[in-house]
BAVO-95979 format. One record per residue (C-alpha): residue in one letter; x negated, y, z. Coordinates in steps of 0.05 Angstrom, whole numbers, padded with zeros to 5 digits, always signed. Example, Ala and Ser with C-alpha at 12.3 -4.5 7.8 and 13.67 -1.06 7.14 Angstrom:
# residues 2
a-00246-00090+00156/s-00273-00021+00143/
# end
This chain:
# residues 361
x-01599+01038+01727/x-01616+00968+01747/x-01610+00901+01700/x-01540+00885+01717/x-01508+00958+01690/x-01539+00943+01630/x-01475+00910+01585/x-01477+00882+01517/x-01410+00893+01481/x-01393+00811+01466/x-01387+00825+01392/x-01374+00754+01365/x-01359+00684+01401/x-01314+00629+01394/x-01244+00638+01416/x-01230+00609+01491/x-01187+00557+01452/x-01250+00539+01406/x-01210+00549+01349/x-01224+00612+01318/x-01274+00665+01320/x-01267+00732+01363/x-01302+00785+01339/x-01310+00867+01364/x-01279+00902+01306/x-01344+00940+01290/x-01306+00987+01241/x-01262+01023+01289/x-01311+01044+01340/x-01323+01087+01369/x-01257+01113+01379/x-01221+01043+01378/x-01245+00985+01425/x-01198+00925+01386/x-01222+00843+01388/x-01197+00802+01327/x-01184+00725+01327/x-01195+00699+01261/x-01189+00626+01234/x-01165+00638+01159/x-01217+00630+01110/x-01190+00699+01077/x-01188+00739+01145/x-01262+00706+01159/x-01285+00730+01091/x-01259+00796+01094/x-01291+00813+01166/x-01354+00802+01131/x-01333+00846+01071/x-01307+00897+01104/x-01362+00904+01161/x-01312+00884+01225/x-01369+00840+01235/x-01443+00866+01209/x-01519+00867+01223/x-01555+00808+01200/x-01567+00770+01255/x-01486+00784+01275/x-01465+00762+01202/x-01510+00691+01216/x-01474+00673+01285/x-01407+00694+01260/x-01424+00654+01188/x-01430+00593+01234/x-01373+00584+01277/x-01333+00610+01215/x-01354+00545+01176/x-01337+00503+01241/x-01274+00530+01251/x-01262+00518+01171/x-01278+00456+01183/x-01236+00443+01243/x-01173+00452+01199/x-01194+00402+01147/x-01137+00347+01134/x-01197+00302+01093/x-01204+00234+01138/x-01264+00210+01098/x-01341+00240+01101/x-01344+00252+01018/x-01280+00296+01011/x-01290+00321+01082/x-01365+00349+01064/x-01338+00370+01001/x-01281+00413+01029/x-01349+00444+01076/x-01389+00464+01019/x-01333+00501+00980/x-01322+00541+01049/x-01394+00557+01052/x-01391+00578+00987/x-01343+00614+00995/x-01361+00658+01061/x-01436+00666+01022/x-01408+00703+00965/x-01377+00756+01014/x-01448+00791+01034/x-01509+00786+00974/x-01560+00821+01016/x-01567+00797+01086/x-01606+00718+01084/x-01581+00705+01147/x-01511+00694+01122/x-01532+00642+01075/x-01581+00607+01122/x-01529+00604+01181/x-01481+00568+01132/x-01535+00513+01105/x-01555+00498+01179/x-01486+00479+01197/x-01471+00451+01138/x-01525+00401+01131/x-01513+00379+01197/x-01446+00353+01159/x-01489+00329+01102/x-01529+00288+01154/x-01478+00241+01185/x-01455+00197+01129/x-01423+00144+01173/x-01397+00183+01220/x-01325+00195+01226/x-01292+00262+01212/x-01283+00283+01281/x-01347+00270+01300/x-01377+00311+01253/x-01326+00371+01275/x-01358+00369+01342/x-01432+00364+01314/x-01419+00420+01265/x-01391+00461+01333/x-01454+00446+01379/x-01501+00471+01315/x-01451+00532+01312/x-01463+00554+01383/x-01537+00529+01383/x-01551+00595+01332/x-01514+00629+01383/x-01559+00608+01439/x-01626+00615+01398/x-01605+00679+01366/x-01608+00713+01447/x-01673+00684+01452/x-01703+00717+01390/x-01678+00774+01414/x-01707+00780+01484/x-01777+00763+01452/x-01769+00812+01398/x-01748+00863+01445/x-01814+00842+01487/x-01862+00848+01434/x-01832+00913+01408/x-01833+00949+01481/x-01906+00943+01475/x-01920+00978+01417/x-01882+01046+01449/x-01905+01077+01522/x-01872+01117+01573/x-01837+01182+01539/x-01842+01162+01470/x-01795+01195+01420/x-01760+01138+01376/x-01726+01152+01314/x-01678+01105+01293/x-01640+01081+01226/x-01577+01042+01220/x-01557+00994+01277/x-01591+00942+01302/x-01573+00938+01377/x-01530+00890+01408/x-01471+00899+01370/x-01519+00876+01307/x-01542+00813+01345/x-01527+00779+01402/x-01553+00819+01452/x-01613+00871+01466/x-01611+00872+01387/x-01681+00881+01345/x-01693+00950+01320/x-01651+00973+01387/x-01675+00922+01433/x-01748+00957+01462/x-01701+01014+01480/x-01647+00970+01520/x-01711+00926+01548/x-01740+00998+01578/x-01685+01016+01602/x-01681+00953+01646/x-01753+00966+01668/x-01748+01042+01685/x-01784+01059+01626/x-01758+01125+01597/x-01758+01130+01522/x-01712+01180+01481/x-01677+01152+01425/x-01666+01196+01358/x-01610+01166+01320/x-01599+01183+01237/x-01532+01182+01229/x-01542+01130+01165/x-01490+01155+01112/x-01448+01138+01082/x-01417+01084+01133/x-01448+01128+01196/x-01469+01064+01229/x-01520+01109+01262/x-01475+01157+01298/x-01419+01111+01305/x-01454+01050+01328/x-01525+01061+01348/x-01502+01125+01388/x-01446+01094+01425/x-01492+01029+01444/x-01542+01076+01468/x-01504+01131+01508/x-01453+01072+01546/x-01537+01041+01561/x-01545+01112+01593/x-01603+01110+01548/x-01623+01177+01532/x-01609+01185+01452/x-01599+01251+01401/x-01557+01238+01345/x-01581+01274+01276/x-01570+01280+01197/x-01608+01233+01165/x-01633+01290+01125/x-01664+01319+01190/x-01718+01260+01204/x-01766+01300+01164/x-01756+01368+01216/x-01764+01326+01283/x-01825+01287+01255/x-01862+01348+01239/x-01843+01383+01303/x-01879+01324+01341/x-01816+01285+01368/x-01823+01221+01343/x-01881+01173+01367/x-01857+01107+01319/x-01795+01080+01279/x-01758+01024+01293/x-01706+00994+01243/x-01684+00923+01240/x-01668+00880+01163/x-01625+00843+01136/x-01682+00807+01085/x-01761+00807+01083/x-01793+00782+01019/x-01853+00745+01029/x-01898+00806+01021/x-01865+00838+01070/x-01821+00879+01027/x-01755+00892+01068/x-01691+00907+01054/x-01653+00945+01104/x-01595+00994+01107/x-01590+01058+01050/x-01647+01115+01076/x-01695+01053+01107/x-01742+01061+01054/x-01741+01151+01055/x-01756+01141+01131/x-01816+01093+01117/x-01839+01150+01064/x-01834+01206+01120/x-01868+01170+01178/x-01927+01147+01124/x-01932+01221+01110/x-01934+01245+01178/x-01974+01182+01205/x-01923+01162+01251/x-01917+01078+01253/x-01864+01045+01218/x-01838+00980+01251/x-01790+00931+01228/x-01759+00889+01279/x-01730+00818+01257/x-01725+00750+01273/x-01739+00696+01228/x-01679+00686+01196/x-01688+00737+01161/x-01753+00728+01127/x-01737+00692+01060/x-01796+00653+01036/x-01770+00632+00977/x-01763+00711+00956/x-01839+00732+00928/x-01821+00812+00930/x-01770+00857+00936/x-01745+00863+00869/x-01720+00804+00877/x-01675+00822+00932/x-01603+00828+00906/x-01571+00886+00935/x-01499+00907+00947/x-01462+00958+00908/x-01399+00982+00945/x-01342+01022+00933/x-01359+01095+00917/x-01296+01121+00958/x-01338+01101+01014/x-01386+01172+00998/x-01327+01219+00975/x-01266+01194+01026/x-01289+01150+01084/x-01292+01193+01150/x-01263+01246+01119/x-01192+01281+01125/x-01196+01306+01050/x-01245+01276+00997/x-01308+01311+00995/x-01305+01305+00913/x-01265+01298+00859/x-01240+01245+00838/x-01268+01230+00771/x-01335+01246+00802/x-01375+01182+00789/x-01405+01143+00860/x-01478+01106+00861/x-01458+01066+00934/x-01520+01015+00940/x-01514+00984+01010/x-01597+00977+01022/x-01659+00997+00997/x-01727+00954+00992/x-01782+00986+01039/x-01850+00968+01006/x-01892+00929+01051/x-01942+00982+01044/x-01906+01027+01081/x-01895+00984+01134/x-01945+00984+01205/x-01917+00918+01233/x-01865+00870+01229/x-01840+00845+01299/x-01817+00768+01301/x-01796+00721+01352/x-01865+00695+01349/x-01903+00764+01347/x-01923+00817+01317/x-01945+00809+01250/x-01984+00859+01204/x-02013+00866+01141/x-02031+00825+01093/x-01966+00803+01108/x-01962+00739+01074/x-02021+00711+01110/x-01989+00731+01179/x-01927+00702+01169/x-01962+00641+01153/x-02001+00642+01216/x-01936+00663+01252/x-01902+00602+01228/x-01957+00552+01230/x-01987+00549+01178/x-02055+00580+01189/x-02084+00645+01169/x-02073+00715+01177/x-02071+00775+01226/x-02009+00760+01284/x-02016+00779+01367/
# end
């Protein structure tokens, strides 16, 4: 399969009218291929919420154009109430996702763009707030491509790669992170096999992961997530690769339910753990991971979600966190935009982002 029968599903962009933001609804694959056009700040919120749009680097592209759209529909003529009117919609969209940084960072850029032009008139700020929107955009395909570089060279012809979650291009913009070595090799005629947890209880694994990877024609087995154990053990997997929706400064990450149980099993069977990020989502202001807020959801998504009956009753209680924290102990490498970064993490980043130390290639 050559480059150009590679496809990336277009999962978020503006609309053609540049008025509201079309989005893959993420929730009804596989069986359902349905676009949305949202412009409400409810309907914007709730995409978020409810994981029509989701991956972290997804949530940060969508966050922006949702703010510029926001902001397209403002009726304030004057910079103060106009800027005002911006910060309760960022607000707003950040309270609808605790977890993933990029949300929050996406929102600020844009914002402070509108913060920044004082004596400017309204309109002009629209369109300035519109070119930083689909500047993340831009950048976040870049990331990806060099993430997806750096990652193919940690893996080799054959290699068995177990996956978690989804972080292909449906997560991103395109290639993806945790997904985006296997799309890369693909491209390249370099054969890797792809084993895909199914990541209860949203099955983001088998509904999401599996689906990018079998329309790729990239060769993929979809399993329990309480099977990762069996095929590392029975020699099938050569390294992990997840993606994250926030890395402490120590490297701790936070990544979909089960991350953290894989990271345990591979450490055990000394297989290499890899998280695969760009920079977004490394929050330098966070020291560890306990102090990464994490997202309780609704328990009916373990006993009724995918299921034609509930698989409980209904006074059983539900504990439905969203992530767990990986300790960066655990962790071989974290792949970045500007390269591969490994332990002690702290100093790497630092060298990473230019400010000397540490152990990076």
């Amino acid at each position: 399969m050559d480059l150009k029968q590679i496809t990336h599903a277009e999962n978020v962009r503006l609309s053609d009218d540049g008025r509201a933001v079309r989005i893959l609804d993420q929730s009804l694959l596989p069986n359902q291929t349905v676009y949305l056009e949202l412009s409400r700040a409810e309907d914007l919120y709730e995409a978020i919420a409810s994981l029509r749009v989701r991956g972290a680097p997804a949530i940060g592209i969508f966050a922006g154009y949702a703010l510029y759209v926001l902001a397209l529909q403002s009726q304030a003529d004057q910079y103060g109430p106009f800027v005002e009117e911006c910060r309760k919609y960022r607000d707003y969209l950040n309270s609808s996702r605790p977890t993933a940084v990029n949300l929050r960072h996406m929102l600020d850029r844009v914002l402070a763009v509108a913060e920044s032009m004082p004596c400017a008139d309204v309109a002009s700020i629209q369109e300035a707030m519109g070119q930083a929107a689909r500047a993340i955009h831009q950048e976040d395909i870049a990331m990806c491509a060099a993430i997806s570089e750096y990652g193919l060279s940690l893996v080799k012809e054959g290699d068995g790669i177990l996956t978690h979650c989804n972080a292909g291009p449906l997560a991103t913009s395109r290639y993806g992170t945790g997904l985006g070595p296997l799309f890369l090799a693909k491209e390249r005629g370099i054969t890797l096999h792809a084993w895909c947890d199914e990541t209860r209880p949203l099955l983001q694994g088998a509904r999401l992961t599996a689906y990018e990877l079998q329309r790729a024609g990239i060769d993929c087995t979809l399993i329990c997530d309480n099977m990762a154990s069996l095929v590392m053990k029975e020699g099938k997997i050569n390294a992990c690769f997840v993606g994250c929706d926030r890395v402490a400064r120590n490297g701790d990450t936070a990544n979909k339910i089960g991350t953290s149980g894989v990271a345990i099993l591979a450490k055990h069977y000394g297989i290499p753990f890899y998280v695969l990020g760009p920079s977004s989502t490394i929050d330098f202001t966070c020291p560890d991971g306990d102090h990464i807020p994490i997202e309780l959801r609704d328990g009916s998504e373990i006993k009724e979600k995918f299921f034609a009956q509930p698989s409980s009753l209904p006074e059983v209680k539900c504990y439905n966190p969203a992530f767990d924290v990986t300790d960066h102990s655990l962790i071989t490498a974290i792949v970045t935009e500007k390269g591969i970064c490994y332990p002690p993490f702290e100093e790497s980043f630092a060298k990473a982002f230019g400010r000397g130390g540490g152990a990076v290639r």
